[in-house]
C-alpha positions in Angstrom: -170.7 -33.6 115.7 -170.1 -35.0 119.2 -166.8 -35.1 118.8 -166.6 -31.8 117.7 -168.5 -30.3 120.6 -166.0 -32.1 122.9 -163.1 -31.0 121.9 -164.8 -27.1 122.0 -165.5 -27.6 125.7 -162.1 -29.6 126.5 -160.6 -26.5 124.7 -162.9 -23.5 126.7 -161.7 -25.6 129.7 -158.1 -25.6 128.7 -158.3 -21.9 128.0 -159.9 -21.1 131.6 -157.4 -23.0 133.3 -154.4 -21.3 131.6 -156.0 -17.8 132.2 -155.9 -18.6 136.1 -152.8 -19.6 135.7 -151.6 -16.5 134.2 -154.3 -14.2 136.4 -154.1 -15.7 139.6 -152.3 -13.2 142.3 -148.2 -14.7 142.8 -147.7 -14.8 146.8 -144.4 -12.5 147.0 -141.2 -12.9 149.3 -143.3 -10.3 151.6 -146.2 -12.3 152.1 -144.3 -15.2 152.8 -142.0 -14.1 155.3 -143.8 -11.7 157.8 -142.2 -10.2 160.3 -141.0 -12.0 163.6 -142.1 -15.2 161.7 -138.7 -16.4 161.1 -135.7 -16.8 164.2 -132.5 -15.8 163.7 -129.6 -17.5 162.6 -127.2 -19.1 165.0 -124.2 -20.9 164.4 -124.2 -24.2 166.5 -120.6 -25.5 167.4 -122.1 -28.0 169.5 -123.2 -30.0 166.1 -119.8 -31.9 166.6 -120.7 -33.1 170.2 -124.1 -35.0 168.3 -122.1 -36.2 165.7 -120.0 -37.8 167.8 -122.7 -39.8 170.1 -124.6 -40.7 166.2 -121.1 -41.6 164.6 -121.1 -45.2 165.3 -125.1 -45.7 163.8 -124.3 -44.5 160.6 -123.1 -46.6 157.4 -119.8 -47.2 156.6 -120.0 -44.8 153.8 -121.7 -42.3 155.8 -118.8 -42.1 158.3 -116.3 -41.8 155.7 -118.3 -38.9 154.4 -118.5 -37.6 157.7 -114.5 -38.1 158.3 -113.9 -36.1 155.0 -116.2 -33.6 156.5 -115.1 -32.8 159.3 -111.3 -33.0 158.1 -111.6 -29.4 156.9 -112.4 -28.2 159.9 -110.0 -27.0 162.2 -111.5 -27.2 166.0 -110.9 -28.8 169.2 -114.2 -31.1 168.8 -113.5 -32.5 165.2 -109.9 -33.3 166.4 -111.3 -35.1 168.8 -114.0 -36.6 166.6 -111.3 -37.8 163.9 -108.9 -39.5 166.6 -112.2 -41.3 167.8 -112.4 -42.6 164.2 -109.0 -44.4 164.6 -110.5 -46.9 166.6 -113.6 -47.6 164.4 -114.2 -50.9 163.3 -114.0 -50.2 159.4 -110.5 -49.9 157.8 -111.7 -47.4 155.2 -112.8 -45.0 158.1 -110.1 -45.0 160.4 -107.6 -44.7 157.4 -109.6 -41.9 156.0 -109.2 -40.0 159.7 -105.7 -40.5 159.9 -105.3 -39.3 156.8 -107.3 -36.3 157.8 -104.9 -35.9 160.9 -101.6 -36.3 159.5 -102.9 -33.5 156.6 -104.2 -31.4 159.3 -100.7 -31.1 160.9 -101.3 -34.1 163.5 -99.2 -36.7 162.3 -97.6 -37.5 166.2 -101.6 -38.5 166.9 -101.5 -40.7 164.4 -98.3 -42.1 165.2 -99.0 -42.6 169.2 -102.4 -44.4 167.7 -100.4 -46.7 165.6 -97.8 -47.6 168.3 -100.9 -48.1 171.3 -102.5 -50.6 168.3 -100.2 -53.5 166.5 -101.2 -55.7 164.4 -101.9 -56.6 160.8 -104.4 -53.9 160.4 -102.1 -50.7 161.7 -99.9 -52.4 159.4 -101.9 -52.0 156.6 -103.0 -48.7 157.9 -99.4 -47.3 157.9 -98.5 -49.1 154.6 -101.1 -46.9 152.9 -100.9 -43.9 154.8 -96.9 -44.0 153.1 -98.5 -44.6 150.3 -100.7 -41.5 150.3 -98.8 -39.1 151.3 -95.3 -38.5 150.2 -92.8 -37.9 152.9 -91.6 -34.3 153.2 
């Protein structure tokens, strides 16, 4: 009989808390947003500027990701962004930036970086980049 009675209140309670739930007034998109609440949208080209000074903080993965960010942009500040990645310390990202340069049409940066830098790693460096992309 207890048991009974419990599961008769554990079900009134159930049903009260699912008619809320269905009752209860829904906040809309108006209500939400009022007006003058929100700012405007703005397009920040000085992101690249941050990125540059924070670049050598992140994780090797996390510059290449950057690098193949920024490679499909076509501005003065990830230009200079991606020939600052030449000189990084990690193969992977100054190979991925070079790659991004000689795709975006700046294969003589490359080059002069190459020349300025010999040694075993340019080396390898070129070797790949010839792998990578086929000569046209």
């Amino acid at each position: 009989m207890a048991i009974a009675v419990a599961l008769v209140v554990v079900a009134v309670a159930g049903a009260g808390v699912a008619a809320y739930a269905w009752l209860a007034p829904r906040r809309t998109a108006a209500m939400r947003v009022r007006s003058g609440e929100r700012s405007p949208l703005h397009g920040d080209t000085g992101w690249t500027n941050a990125a540059g000074e924070e670049f050598a903080g992140l994780s090797e993965p996390a510059r290449c990701d950057l690098i193949f960010a920024v490679s499909a942009l076509d501005d003065a500040r990830s230009q200079r962004l991606l020939e600052h990645a030449l000189d990084d310390p990690s193969e992977a990202v100054s190979l991925a930036a070079a790659h991004a340069l000689i795709s975006r049409g700046h294969g003589e940066t490359v080059e002069r970086y190459l020349a300025a830098h010999p040694g075993q790693r340019t080396d390898r460096i070129a070797r790949t980049l010839s792998l990578l992309l086929p000569e046209g």
